[in-house]
PDB file of N, CA, C and O in Angstrom:
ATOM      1  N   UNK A   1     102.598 140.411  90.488  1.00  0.00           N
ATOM      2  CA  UNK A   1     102.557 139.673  91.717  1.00  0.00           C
ATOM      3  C   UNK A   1     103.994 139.323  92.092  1.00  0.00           C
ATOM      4  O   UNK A   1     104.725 138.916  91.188  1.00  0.00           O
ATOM      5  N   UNK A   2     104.556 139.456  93.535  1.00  0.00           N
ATOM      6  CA  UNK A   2     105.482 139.488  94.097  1.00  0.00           C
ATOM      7  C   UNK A   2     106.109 137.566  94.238  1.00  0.00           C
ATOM      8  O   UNK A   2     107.232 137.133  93.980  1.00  0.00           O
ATOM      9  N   UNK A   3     105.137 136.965  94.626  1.00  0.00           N
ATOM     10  CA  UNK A   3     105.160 135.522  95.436  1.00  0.00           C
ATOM     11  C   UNK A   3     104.166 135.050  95.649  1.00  0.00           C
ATOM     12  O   UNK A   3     103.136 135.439  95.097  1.00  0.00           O
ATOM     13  N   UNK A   4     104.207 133.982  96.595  1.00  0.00           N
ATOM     14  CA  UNK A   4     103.568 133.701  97.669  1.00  0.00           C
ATOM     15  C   UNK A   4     103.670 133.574  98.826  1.00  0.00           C
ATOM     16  O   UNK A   4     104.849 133.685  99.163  1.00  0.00           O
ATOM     17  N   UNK A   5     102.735 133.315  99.974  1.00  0.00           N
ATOM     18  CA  UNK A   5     102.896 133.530 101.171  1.00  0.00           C
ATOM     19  C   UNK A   5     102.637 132.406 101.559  1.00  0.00           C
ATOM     20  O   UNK A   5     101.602 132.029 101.009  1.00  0.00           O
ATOM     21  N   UNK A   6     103.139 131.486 102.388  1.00  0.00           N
ATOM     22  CA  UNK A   6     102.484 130.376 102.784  1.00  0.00           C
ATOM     23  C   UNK A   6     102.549 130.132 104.541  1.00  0.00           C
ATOM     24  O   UNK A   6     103.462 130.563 105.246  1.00  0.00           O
ATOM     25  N   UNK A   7     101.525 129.452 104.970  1.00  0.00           N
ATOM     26  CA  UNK A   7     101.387 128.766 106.606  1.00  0.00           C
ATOM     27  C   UNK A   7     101.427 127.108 106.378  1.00  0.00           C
ATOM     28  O   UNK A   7     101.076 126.507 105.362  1.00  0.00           O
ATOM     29  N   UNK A   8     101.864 126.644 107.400  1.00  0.00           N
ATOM     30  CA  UNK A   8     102.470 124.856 107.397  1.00  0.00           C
ATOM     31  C   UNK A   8     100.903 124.376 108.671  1.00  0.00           C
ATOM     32  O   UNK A   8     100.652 124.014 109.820  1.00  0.00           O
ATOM     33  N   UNK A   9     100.524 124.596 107.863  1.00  0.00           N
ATOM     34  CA  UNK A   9      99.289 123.768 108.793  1.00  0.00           C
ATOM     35  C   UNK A   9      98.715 121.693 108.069  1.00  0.00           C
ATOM     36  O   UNK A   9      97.893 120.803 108.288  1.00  0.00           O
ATOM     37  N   UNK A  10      99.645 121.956 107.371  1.00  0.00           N
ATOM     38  CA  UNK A  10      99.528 120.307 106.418  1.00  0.00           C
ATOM     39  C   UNK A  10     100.428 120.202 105.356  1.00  0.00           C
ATOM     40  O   UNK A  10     100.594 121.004 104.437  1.00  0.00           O
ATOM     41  N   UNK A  11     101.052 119.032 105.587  1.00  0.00           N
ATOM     42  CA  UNK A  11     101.785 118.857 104.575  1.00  0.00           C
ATOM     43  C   UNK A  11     103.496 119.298 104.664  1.00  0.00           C
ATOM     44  O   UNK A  11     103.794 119.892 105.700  1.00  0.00           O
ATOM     45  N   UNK A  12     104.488 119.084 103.789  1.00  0.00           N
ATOM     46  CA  UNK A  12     106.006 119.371 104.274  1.00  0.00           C
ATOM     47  C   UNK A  12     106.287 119.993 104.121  1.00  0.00           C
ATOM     48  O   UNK A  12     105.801 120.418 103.073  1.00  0.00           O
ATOM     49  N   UNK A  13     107.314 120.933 104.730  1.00  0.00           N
ATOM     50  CA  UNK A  13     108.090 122.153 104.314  1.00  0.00           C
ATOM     51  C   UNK A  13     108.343 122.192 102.847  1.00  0.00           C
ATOM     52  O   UNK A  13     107.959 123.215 102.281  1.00  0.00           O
ATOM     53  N   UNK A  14     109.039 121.078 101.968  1.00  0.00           N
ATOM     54  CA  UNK A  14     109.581 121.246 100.835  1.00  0.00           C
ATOM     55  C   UNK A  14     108.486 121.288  99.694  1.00  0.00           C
ATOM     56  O   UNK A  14     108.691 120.938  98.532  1.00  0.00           O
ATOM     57  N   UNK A  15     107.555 121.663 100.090  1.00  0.00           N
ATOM     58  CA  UNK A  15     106.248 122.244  99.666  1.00  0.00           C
ATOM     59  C   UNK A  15     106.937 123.408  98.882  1.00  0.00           C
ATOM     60  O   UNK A  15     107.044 123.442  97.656  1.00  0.00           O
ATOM     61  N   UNK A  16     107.357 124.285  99.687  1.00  0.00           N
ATOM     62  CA  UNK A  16     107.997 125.450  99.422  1.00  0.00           C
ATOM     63  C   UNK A  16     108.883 125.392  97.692  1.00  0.00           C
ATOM     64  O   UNK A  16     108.744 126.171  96.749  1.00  0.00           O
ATOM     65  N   UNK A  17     109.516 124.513  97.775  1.00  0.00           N
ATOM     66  CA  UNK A  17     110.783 123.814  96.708  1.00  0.00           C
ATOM     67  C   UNK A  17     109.303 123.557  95.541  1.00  0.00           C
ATOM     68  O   UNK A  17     109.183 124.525  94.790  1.00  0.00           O
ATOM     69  N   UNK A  18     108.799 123.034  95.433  1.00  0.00           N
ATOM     70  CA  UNK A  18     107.735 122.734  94.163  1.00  0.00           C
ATOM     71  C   UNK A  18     107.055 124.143  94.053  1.00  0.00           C
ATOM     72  O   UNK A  18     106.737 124.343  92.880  1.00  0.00           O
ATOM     73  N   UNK A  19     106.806 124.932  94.675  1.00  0.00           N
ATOM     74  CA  UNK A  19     106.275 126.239  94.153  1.00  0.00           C
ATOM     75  C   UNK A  19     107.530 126.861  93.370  1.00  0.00           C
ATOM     76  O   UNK A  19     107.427 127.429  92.283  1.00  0.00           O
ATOM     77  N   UNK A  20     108.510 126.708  93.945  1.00  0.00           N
ATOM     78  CA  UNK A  20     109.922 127.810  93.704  1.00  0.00           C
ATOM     79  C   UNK A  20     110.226 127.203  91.980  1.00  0.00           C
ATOM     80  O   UNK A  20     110.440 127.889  90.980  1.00  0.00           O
ATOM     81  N   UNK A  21     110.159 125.867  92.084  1.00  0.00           N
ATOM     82  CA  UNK A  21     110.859 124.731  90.707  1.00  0.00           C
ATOM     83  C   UNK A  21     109.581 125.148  89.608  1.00  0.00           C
ATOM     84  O   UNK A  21     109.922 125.213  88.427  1.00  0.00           O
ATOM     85  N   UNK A  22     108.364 125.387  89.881  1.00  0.00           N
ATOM     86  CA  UNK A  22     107.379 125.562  89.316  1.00  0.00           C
ATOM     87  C   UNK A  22     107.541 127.205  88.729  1.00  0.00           C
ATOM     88  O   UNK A  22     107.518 127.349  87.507  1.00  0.00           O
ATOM     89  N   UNK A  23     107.708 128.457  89.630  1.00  0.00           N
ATOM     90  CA  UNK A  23     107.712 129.972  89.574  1.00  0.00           C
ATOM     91  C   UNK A  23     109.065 129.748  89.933  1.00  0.00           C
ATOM     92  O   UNK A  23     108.984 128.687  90.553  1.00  0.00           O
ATOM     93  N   UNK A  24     110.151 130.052  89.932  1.00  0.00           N
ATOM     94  CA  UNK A  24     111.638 130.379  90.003  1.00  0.00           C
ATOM     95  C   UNK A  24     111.446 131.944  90.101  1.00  0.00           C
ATOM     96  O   UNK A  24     111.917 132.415  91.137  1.00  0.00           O
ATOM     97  N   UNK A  25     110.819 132.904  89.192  1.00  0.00           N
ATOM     98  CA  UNK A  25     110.374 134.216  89.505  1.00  0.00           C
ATOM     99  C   UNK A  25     110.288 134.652  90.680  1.00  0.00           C
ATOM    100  O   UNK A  25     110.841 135.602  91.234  1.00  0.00           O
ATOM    101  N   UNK A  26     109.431 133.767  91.091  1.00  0.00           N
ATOM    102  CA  UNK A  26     108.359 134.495  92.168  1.00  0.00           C
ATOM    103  C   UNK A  26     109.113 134.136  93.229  1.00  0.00           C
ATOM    104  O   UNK A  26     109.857 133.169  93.388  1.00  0.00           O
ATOM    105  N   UNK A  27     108.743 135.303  94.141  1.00  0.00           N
ATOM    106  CA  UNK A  27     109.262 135.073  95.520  1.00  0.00           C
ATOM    107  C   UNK A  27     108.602 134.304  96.850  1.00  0.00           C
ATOM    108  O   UNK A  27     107.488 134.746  97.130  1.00  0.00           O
ATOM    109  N   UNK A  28     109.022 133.371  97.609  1.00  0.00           N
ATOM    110  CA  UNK A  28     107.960 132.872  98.597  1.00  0.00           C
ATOM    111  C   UNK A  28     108.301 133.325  99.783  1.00  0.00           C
ATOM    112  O   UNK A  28     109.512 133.538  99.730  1.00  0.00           O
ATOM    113  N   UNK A  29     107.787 133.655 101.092  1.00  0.00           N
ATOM    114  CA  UNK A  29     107.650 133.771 102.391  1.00  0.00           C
ATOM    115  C   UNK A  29     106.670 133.134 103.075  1.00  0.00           C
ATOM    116  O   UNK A  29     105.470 132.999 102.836  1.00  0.00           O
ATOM    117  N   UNK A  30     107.483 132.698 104.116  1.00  0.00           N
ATOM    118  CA  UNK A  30     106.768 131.630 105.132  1.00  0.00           C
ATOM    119  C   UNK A  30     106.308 132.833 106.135  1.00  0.00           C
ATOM    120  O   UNK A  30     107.093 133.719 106.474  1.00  0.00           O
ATOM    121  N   UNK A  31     104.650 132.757 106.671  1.00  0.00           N
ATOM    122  CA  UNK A  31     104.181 133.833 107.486  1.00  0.00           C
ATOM    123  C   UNK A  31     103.646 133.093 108.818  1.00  0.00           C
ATOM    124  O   UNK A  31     103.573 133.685 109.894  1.00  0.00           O
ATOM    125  N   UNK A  32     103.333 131.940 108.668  1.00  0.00           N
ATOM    126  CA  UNK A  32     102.699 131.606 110.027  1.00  0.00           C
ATOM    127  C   UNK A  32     102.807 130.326 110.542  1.00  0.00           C
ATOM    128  O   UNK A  32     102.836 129.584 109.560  1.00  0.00           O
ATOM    129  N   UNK A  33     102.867 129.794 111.362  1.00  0.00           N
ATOM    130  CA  UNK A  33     102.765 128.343 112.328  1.00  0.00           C
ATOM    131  C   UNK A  33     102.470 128.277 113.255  1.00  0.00           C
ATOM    132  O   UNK A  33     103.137 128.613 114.233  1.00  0.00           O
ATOM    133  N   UNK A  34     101.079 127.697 113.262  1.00  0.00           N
ATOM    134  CA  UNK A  34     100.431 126.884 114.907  1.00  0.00           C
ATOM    135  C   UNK A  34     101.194 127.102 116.194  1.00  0.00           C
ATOM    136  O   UNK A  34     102.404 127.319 116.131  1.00  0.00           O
ATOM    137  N   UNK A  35     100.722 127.071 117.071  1.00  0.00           N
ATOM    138  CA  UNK A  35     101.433 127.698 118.553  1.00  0.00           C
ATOM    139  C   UNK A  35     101.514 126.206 119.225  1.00  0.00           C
ATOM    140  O   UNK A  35     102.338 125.960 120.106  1.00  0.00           O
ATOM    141  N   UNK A  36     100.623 125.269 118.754  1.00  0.00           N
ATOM    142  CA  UNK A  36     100.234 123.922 119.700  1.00  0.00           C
ATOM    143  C   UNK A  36     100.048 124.061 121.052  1.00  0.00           C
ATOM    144  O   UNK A  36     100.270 122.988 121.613  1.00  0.00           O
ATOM    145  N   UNK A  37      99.806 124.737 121.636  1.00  0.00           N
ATOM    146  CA  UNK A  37      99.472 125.175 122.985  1.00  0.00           C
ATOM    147  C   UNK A  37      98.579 123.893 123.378  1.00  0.00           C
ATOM    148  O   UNK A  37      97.869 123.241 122.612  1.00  0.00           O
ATOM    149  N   UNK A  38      98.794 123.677 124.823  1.00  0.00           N
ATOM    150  CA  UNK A  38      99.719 123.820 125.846  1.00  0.00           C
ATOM    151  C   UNK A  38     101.052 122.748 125.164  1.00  0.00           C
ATOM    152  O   UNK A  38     100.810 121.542 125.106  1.00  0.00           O
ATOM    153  N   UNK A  39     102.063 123.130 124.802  1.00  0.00           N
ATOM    154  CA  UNK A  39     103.442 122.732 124.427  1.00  0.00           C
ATOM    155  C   UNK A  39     104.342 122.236 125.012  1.00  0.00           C
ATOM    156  O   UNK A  39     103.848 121.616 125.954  1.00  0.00           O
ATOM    157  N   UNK A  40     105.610 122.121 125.010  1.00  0.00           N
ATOM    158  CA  UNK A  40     106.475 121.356 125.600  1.00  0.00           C
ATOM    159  C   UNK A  40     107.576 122.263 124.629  1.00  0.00           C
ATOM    160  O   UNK A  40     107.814 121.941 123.465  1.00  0.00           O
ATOM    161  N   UNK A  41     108.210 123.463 125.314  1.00  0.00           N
ATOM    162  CA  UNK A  41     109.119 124.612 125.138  1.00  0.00           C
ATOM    163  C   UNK A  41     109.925 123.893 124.541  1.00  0.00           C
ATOM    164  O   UNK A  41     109.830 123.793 123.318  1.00  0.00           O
ATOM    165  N   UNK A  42     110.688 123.370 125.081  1.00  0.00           N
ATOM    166  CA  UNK A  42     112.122 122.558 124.565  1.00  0.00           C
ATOM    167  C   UNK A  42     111.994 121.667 123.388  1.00  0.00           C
ATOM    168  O   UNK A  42     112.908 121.610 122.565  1.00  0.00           O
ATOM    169  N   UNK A  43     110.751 120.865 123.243  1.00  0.00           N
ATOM    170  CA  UNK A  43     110.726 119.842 121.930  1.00  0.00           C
ATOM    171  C   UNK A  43     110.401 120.828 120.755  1.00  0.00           C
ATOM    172  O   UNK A  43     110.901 120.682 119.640  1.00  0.00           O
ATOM    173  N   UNK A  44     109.211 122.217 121.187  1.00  0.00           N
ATOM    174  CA  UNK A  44     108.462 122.581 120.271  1.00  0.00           C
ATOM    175  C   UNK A  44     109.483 123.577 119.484  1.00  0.00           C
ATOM    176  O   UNK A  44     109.260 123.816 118.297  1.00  0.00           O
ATOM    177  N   UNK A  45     110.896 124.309 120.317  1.00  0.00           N
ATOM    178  CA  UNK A  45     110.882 124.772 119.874  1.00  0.00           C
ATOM    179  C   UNK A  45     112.688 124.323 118.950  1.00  0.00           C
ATOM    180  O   UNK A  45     113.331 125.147 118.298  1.00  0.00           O
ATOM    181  N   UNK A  46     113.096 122.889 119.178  1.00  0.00           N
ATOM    182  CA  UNK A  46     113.818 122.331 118.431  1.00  0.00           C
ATOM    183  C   UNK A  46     112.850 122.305 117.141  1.00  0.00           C
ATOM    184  O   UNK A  46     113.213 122.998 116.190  1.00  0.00           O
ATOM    185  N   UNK A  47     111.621 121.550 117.013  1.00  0.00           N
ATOM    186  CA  UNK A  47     110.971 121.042 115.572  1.00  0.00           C
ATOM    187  C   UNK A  47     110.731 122.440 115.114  1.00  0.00           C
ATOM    188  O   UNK A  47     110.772 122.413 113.884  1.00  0.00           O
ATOM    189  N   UNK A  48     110.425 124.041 115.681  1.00  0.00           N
ATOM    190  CA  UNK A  48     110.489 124.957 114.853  1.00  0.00           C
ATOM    191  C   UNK A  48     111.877 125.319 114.513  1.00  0.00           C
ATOM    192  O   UNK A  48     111.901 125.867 113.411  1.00  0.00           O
ATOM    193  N   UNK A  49     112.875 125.228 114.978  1.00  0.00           N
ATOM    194  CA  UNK A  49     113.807 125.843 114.214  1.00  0.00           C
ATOM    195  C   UNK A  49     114.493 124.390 113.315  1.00  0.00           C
ATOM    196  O   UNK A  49     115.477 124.580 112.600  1.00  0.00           O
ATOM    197  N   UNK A  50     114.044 123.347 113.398  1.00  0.00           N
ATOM    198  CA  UNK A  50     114.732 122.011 112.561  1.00  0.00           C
ATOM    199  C   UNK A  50     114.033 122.899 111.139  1.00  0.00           C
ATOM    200  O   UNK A  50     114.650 123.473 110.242  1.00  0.00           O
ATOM    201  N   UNK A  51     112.185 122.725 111.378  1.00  0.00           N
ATOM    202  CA  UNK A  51     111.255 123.012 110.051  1.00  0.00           C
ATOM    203  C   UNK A  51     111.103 123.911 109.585  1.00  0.00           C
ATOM    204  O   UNK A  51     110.820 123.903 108.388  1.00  0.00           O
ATOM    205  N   UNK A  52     111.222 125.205 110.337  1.00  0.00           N
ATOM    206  CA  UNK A  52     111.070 126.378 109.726  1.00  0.00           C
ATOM    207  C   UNK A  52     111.983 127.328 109.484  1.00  0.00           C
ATOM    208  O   UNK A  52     112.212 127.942 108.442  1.00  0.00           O
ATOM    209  N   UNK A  53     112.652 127.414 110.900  1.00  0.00           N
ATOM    210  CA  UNK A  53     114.029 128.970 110.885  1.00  0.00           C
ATOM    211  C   UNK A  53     115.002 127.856 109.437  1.00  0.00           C
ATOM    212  O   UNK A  53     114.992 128.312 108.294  1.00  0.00           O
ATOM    213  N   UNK A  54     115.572 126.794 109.655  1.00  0.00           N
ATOM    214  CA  UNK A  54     116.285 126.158 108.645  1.00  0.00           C
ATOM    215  C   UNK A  54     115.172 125.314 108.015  1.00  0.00           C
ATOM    216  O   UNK A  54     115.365 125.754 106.882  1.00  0.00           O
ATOM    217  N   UNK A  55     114.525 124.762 107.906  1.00  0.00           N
ATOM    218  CA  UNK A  55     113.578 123.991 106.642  1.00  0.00           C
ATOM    219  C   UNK A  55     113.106 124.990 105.536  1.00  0.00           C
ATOM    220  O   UNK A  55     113.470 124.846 104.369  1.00  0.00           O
ATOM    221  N   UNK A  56     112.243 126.057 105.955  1.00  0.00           N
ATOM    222  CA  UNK A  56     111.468 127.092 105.418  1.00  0.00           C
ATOM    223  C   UNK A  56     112.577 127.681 104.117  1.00  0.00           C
ATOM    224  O   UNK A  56     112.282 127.600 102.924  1.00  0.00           O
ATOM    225  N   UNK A  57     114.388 128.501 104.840  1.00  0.00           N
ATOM    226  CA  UNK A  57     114.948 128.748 104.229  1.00  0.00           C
ATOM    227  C   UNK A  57     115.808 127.879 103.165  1.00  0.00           C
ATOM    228  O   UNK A  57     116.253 128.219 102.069  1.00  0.00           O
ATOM    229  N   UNK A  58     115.885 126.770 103.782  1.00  0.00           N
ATOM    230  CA  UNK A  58     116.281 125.449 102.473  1.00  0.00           C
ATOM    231  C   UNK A  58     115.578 125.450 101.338  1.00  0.00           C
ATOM    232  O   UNK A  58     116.186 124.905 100.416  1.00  0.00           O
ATOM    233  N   UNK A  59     114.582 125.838 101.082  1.00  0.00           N
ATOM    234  CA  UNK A  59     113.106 125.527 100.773  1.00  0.00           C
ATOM    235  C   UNK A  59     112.812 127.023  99.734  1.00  0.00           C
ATOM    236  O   UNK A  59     111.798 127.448  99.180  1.00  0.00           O
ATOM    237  N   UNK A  60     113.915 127.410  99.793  1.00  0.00           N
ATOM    238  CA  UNK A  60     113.818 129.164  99.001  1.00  0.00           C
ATOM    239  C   UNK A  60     112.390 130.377  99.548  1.00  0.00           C
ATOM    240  O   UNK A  60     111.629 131.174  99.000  1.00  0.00           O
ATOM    241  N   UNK A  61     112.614 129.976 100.645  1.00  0.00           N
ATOM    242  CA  UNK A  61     111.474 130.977 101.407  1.00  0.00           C
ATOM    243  C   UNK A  61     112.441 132.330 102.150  1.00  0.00           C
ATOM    244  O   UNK A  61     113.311 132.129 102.997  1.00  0.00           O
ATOM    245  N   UNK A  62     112.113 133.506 101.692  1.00  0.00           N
ATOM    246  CA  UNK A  62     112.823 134.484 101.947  1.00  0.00           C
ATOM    247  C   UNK A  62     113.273 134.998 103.482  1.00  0.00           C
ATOM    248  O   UNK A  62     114.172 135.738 103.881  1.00  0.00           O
ATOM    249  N   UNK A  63     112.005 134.099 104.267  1.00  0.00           N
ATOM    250  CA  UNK A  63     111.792 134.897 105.483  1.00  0.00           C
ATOM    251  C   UNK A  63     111.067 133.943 106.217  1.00  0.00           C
ATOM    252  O   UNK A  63     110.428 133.066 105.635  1.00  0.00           O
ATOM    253  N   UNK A  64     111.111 134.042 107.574  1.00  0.00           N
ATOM    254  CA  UNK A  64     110.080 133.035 108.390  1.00  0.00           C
ATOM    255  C   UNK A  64     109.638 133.904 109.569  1.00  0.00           C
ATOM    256  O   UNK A  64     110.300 134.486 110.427  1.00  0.00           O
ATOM    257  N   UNK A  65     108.682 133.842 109.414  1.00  0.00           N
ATOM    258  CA  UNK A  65     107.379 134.919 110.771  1.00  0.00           C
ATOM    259  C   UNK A  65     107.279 133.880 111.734  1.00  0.00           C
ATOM    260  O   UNK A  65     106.839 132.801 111.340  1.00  0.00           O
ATOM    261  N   UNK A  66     107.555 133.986 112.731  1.00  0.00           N
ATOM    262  CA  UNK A  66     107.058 133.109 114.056  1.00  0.00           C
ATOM    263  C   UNK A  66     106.365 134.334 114.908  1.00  0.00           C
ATOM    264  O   UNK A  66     106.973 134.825 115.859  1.00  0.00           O
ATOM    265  N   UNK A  67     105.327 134.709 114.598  1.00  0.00           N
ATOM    266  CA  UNK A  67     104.225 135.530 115.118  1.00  0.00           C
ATOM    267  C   UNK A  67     103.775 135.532 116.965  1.00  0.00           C
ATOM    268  O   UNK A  67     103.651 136.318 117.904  1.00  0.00           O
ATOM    269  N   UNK A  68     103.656 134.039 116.632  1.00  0.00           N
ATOM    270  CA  UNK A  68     103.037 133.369 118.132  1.00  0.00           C
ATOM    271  C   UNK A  68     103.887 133.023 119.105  1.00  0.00           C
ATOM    272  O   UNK A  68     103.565 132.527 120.184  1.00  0.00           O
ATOM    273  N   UNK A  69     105.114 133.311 118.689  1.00  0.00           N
ATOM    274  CA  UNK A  69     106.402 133.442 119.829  1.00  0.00           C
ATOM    275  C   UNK A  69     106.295 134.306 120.737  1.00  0.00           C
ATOM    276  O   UNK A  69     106.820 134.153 121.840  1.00  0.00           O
ATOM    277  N   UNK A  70     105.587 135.357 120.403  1.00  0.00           N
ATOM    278  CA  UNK A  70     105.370 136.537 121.342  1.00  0.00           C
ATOM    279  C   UNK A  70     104.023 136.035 122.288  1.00  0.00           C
ATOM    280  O   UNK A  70     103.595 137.104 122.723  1.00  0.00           O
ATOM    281  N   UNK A  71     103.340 135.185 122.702  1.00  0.00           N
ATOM    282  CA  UNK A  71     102.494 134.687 122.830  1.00  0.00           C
ATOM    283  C   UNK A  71     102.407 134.518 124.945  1.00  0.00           C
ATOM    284  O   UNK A  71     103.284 133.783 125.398  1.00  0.00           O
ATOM    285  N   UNK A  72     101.856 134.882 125.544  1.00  0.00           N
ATOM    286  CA  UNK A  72     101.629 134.530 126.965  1.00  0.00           C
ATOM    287  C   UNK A  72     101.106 133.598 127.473  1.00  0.00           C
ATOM    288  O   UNK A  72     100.227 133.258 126.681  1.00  0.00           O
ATOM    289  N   UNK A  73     101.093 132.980 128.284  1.00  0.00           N
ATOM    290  CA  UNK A  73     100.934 131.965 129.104  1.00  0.00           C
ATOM    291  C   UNK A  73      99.728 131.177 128.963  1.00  0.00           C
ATOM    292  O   UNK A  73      99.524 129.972 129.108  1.00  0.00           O
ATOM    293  N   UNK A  74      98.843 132.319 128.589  1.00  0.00           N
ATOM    294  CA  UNK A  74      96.968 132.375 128.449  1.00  0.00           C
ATOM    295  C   UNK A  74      96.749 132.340 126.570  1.00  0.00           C
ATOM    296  O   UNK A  74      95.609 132.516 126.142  1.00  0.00           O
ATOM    297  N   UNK A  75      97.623 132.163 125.819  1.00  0.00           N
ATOM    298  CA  UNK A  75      98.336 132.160 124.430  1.00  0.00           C
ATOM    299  C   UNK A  75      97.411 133.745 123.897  1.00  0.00           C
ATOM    300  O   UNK A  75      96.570 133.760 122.997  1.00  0.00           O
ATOM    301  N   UNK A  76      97.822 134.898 124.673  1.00  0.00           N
ATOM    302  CA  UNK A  76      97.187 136.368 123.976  1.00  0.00           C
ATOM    303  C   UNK A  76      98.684 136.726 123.524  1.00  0.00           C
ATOM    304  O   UNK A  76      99.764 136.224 123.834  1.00  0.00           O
ATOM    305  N   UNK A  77      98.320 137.833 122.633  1.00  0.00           N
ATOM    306  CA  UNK A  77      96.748 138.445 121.992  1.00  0.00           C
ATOM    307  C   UNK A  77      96.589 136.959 120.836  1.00  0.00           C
ATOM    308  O   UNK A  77      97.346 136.166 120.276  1.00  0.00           O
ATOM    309  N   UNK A  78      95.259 137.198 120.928  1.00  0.00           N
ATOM    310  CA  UNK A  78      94.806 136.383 119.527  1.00  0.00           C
ATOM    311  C   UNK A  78      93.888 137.305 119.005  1.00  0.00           C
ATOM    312  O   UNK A  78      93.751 138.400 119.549  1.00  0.00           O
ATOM    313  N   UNK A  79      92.979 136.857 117.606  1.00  0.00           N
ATOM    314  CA  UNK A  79      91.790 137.647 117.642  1.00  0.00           C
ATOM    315  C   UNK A  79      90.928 137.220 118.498  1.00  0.00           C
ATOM    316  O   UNK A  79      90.939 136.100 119.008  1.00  0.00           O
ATOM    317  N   UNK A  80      89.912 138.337 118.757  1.00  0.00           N
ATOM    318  CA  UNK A  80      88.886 137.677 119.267  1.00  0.00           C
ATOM    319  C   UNK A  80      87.695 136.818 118.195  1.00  0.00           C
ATOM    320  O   UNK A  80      87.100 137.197 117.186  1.00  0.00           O
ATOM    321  N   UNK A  81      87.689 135.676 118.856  1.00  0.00           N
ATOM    322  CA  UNK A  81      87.332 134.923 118.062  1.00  0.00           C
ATOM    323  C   UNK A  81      87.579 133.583 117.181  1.00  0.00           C
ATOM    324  O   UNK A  81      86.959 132.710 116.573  1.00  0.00           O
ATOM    325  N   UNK A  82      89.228 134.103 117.596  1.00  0.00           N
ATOM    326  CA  UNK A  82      90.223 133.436 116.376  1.00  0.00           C
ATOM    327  C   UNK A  82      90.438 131.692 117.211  1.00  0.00           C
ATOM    328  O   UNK A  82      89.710 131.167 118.053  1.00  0.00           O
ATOM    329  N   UNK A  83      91.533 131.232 116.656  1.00  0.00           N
ATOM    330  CA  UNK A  83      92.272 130.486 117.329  1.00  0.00           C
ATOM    331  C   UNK A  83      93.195 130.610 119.064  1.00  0.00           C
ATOM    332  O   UNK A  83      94.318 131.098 119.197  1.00  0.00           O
ATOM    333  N   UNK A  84      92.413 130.077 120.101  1.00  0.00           N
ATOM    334  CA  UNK A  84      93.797 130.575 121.139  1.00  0.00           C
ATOM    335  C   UNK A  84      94.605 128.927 121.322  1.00  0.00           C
ATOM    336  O   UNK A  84      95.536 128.531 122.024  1.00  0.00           O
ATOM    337  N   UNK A  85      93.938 128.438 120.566  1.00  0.00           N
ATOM    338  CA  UNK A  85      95.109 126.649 120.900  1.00  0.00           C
ATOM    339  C   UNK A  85      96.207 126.736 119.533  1.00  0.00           C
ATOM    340  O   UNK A  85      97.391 127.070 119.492  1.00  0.00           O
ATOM    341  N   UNK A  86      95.257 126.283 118.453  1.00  0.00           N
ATOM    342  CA  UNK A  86      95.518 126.185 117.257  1.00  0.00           C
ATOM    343  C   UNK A  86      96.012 124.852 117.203  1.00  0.00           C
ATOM    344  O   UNK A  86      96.872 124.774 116.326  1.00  0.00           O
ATOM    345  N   UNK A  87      95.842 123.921 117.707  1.00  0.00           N
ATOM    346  CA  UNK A  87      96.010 122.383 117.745  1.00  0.00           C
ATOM    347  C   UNK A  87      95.168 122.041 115.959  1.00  0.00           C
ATOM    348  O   UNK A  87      94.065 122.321 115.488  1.00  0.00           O
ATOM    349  N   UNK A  88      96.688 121.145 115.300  1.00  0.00           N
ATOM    350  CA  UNK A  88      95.980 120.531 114.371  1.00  0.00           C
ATOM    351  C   UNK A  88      95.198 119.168 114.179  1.00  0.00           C
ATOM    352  O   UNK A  88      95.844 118.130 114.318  1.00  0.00           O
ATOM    353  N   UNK A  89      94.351 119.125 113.985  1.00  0.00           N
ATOM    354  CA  UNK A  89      93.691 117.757 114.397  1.00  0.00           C
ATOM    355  C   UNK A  89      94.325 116.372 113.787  1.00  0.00           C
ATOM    356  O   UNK A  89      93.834 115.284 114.087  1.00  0.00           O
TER     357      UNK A  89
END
């Protein structure tokens, strides 16, 4: 086994840091985060790059996926089925 993969849907970035202090081996990557739709561009996308582009990598995470950046107005593509808000309660 390579790592782990993790999504920030609860709980702190330095989440990341207790897997790494725990497995030092293993490798982690950050793959996903909530869109919060309908958002506020400018706040949402200071707290992603404060927590993730720099938190994630503080945090010994190899990589950070912002997936839902690519995301339209109407928040597509999603699955069908899936999440199109993704608001955490």
């Amino acid at each position: 086994m390579d790592g782990s993969a993790f999504h920030l849907y609860a709980g702190p970035i330095s989440a990341l840091s207790e897997v790494h202090n725990a497995y030092p081996d293993k490798n982690l990557y950050f793959t996903e985060q909530w869109i919060g739709a309908p958002g506020n561009m400018k706040g949402d996308l200071a707290w992603h790059v404060r927590e993730l582009i720099i938190g994630a990598t503080r945090n010994w995470s190899r990589n950070v996926l912002q997936w839902n950046l690519a995301a339209d107005p109407n928040q597509n593509p999603h699955t069908p089925g899936g999440c199109d808000k993704c608001w955490v309660p």
